[in-house]
N, C-alpha and C positions, 0 to 999 in steps of 0.2 A: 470594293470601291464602286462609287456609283460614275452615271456617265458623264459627270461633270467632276470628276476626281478627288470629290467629295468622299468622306467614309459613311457605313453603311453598320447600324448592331447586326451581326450575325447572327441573334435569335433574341426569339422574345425575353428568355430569362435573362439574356445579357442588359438587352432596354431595362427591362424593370428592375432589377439589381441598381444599376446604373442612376437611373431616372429616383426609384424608392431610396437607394444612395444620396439623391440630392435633396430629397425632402428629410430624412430623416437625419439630422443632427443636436450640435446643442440646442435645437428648438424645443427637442424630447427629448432630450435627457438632462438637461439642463434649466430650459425654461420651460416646459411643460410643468412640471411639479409644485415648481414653489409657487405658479399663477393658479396653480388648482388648489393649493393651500392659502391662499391670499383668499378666493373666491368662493370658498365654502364645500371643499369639497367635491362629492358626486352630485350638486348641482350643476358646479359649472363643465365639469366632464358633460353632462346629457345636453347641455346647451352647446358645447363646444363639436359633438358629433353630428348635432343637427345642423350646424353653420358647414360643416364638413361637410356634407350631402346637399345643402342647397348654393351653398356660393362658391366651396373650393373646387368639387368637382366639376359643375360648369364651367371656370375659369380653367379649369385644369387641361380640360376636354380642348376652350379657346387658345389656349396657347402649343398644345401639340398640333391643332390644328393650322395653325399661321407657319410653323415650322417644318410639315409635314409639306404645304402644298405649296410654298416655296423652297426648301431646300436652300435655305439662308440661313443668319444669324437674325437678330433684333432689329438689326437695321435694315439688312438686306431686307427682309420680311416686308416691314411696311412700305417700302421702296417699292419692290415688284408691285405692289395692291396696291399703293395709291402714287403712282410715277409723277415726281413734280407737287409733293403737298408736302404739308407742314408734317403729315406724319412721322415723316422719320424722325423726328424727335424723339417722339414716343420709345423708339428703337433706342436712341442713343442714351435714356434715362434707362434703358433696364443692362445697358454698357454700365453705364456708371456707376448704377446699384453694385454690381457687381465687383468692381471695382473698389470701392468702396467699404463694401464689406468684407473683402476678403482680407484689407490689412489690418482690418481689427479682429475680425473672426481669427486669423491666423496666431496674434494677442492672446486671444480667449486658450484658443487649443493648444497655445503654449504652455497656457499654465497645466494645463490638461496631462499633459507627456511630461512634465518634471513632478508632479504627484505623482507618478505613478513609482518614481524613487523617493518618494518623501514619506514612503508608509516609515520610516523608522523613526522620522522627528514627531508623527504626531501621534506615534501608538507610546511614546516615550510616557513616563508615569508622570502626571500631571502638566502635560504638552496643554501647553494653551493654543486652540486649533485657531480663534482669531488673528492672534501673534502672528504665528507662523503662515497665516495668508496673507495679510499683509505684507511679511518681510519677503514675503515672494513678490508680490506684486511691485514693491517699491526695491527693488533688487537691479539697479539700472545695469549691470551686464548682464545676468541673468534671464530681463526679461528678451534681449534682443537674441540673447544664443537662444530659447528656447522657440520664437518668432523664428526664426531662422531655417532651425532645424524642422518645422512641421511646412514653411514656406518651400524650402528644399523637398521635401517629400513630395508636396504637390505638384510641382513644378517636373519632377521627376516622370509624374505618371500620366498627367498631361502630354509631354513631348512626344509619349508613347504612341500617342493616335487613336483614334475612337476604341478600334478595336482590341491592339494589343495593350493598348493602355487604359485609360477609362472601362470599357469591357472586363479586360481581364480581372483586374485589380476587384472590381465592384460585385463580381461574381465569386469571388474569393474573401473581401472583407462584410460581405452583406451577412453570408450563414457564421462567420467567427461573431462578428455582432450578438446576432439574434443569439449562439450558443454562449458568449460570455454573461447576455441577459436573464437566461433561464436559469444559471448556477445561480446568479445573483438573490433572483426572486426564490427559490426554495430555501437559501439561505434566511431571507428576509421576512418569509412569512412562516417560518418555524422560528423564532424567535419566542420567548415569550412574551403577553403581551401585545404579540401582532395583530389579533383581531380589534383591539379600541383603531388601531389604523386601517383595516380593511373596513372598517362600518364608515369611518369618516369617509375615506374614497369611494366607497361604491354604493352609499345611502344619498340619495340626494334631500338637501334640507334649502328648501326656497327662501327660509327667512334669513338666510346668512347669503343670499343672492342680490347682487344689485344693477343697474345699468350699467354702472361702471366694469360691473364683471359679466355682461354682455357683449361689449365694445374691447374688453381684452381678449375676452374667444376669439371674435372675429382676426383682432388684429394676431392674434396666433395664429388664425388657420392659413392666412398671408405667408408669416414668418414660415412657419414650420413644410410649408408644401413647396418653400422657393416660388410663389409669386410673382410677379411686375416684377422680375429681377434679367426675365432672359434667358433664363437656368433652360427651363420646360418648349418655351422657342427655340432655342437651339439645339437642345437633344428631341424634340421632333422632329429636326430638319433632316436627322441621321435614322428614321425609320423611311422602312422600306415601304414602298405605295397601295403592296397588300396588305401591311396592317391591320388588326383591328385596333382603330384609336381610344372607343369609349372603353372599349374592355382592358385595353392598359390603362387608361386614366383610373377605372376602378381599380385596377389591380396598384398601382404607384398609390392612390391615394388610402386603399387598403391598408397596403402597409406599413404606411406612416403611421396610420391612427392605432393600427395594434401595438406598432413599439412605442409610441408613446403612452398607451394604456398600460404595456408590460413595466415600461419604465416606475411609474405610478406604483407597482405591485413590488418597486424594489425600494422605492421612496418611503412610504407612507407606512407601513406594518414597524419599519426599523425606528423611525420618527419616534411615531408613539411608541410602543417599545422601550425605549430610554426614556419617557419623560420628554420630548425636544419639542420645540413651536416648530408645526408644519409651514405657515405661514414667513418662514426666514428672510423671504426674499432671496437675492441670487447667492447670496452666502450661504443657501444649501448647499451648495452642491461642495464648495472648499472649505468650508468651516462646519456647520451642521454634520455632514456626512463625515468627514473625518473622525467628529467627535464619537458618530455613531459605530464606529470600526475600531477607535479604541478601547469601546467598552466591550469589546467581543473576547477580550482574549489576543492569543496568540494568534489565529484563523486570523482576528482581523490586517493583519499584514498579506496574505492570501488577499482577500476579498477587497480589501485597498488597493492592490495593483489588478486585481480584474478591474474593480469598476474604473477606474483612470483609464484603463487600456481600452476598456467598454469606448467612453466618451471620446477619446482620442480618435478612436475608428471613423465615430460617427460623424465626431465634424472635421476627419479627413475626405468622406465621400460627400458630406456637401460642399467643402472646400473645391475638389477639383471642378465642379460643375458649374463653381464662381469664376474659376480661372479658366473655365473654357469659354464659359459667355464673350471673356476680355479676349482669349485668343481667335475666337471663332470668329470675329469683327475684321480681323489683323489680315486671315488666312481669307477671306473674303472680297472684301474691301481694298483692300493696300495690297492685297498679292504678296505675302509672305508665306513661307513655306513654314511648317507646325512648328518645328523646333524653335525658329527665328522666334514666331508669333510669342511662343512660350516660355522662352527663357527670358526675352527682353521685357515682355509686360510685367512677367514671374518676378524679376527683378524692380522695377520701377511700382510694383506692389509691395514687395517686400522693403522699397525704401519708406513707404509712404506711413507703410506699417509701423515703422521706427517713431513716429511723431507719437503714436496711442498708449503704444510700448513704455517710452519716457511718461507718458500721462500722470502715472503715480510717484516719480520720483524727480527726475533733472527739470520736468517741464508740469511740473503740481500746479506751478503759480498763472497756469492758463487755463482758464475756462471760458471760452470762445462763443457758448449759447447757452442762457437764462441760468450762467453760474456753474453747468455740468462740467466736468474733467475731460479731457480729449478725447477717451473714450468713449465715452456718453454723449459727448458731442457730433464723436462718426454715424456711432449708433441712430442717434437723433434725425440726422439727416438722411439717414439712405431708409431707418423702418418706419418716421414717422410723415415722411414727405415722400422719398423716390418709389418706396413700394406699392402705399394705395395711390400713389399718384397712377403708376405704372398699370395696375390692375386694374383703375377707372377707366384708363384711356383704351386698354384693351377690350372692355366690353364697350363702351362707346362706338370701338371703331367696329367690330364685329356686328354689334347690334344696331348701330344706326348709319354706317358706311358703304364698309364691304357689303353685308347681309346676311343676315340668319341663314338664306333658304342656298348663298353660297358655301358659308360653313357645314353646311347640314348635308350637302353635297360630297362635299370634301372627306368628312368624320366619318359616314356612314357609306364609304367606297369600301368595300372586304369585311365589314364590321355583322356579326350575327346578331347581337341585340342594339339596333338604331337608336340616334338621340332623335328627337322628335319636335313638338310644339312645345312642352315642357323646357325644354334644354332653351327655344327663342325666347317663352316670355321671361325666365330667369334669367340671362344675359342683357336681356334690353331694357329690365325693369328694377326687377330686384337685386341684382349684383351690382347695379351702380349706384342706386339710391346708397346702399348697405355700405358701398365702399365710401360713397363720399361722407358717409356720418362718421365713421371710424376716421377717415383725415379730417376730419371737421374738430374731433375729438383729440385728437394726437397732437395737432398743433395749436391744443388751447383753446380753442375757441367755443367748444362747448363744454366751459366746465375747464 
């Protein structure tokens, strides 16, 4: 514990477990795939790694930075650094991303944990894998116990406290991750057939590139690294003051981008393979992939509950890192003690959750913004408005508030390779410009 009774990671592997835990979920394994099949392949992967290098890891850097030398939450944060200014808003937006997304994400990874008992309806001989996603998703008890049951999980390892909980857990589901991934991939690219899907992923072909699949890189590298969300300011609040900051933010952002690349390697080979459009859209991963695992054989019931149990992982360690943004505000702010913080928001999440949950079934006939389903509506609001909202404000404030040459101070205290002049003009120039065209784009307006 630190001297303000604050919790502390006990060692670097536990930070980056942790922290690489909150970046890596259904970003990568989920939405990584079918936008890199929408976008042409190994083009938009080499655009999507270069956006990774110039604007994620800057921002990456900016947000364990603000969390590191306050020893806050989101709010606390801009609070301490600009006492008496509008910024804490700014705080209270990457609250509410949080918030937000965790009762629909919680939705998502529901359906996640009940496939992983459904390999028997859709390896059945001539299962129609659309049907049977559907009649899940529109399953109005079903979807709330299965909401429930992953909201319970989290809630669970949250209470736990940085270390015996968050720590523990993320040091233990990060390498079942990474080893459920690799059975995946050798499964996937001995298939026959697997090489027309490794040319497609790892050839880049520009003339299948477009602006449009410029602007959804970006807004991945957002989603997938946890972002303007609070995630990354409040788990640097929990490092210790010798750190080194840029070499976990390499190493966090690291990681994300190779499981998202491995994911790729477990997607794309099995695709083509059967004949399947890589380009499915989000019914890869419940429909497409199903179908791909029925035509395996008997194994495919095997490799249907890894990969379920894969994704389930993944977006339970970005799941807690949502729920701690909300509790770490609670335990800060209002002076609530972890458990209190945890179970009360855990629960008034888990209510809110219920509204996206009915979105396919009791509550179909509401579409609340430009005709999308509830879901799509959460969605809308927290990745196409609170997230680059959130990630402009933080290079704004960094790059033309606080100051570069304080950040640069802060980052590069115990760090062996320093951020530098590079690290200012990218926060003060180009990560805002980049951010605000991608919300420029997301909510319609350009295009």
């Amino acid at each position: 514990m630190s001297d303000n009774g604050r919790g502390h990671w006990q060692t670097r592997a536990g930070f980056v477990a942790a922290a690489a835990g909150s970046a890596i979920g259904l970003g990568n394994i989920w939405r990584f795939p079918f936008i890199t099949g929408r976008y042409g392949g190994g083009a938009f992967v080499l655009v999507y790694i270069l956006l990774l290098i110039f604007i994620g890891y800057p921002v990456m850097n900016s947000e364990l930075i603000l969390g590191r030398k306050t020893e806050k939450n989101p709010v606390g944060a801009y609070k301490a650094l600009a006492p008496g200014s509008p910024w804490a808003i700014a705080g209270f937006m990457g609250v509410a991303a949080g918030f937000i997304i965790l009762s629909y994400y919680s939705v998502v990874a529901g359906w996640a944990i009940s496939y992983i008992f459904k390999s028997g309806a859709y390896m059945a001989a001539g299962a129609d894998t659309a049907a049977i996603f559907v009649g899940s998703i529109t399953s109005t008890f079903g979807g709330i116990f299965w909401h429930t049951l992953f909201m319970a999980l989290c809630i669970a390892i949250v209470a736990g406290g940085v270390e015996q909980g968050i720590e523990k857990w993320s040091k233990i589901l990060m390498p079942v991750l990474l080893a459920l991934l690799i059975i995946l991939i050798i499964r996937s690219v001995t298939l026959p057939g697997a090489g027309e899907g490794l040319s497609f992923y790892l050839r880049p072909d520009f003339s299948a590139f477009t602006g449009e699949g410029f602007l959804a890189a970006l807004g991945q590298v957002f989603f997938t690294l946890s972002l303007g969300m609070g995630a990354m300011i409040t788990y640097g609040s929990y490092l210790k003051k010798d750190e080194d900051l840029p070499l976990n933010a390499k190493y966090v952002v690291g990681a994300d981008t190779i499981i998202a690349l491995l994911a790729g390697f477990v997607i794309f080979p099995a695709v083509f393979a059967f004949g399947l459009e890589p380009a499915a859209g989000p019914g890869l991963t419940f429909i497409t992939i199903p179908a791909v695992f029925a035509q395996m054989g008997a194994a495919g019931h095997i490799f249907g509950i890894i990969f379920f149990a894969l994704l389930t992982i993944a977006a339970l360690t970005s799941a807690i890192s949502l729920l701690e943004v909300v509790a770490a505000y609670f335990i800060d702010e209002i002076k609530w003690d972890r458990k209190k913080a945890t179970v009360i928001m855990g629960i008034i999440i888990w209510l809110l959750g219920i509204i996206p949950s009915l979105g396919y079934s009791t509550l179909s006939h509401i579409t609340p913004i430009m005709g999308m389903d509830l879901l799509d509506s959460f969605d809308f609001v927290a990745n196409n408005i609170l997230l680059p909202l959130g990630g402009l404000l933080i290079a704004v404030f960094i790059g033309w508030f606080w100051g570069t040459d304080k950040a640069l101070e802060e980052a590069n205290r115990g760090a062996s390779t320093k951020l530098g002049s590079s690290y200012s003009f990218l926060i003060k120039y180009v990560v805002p410009i980049a951010v605000f065209i991608v919300f420029l784009n997301s909510v319609g307006i350009l295009g």
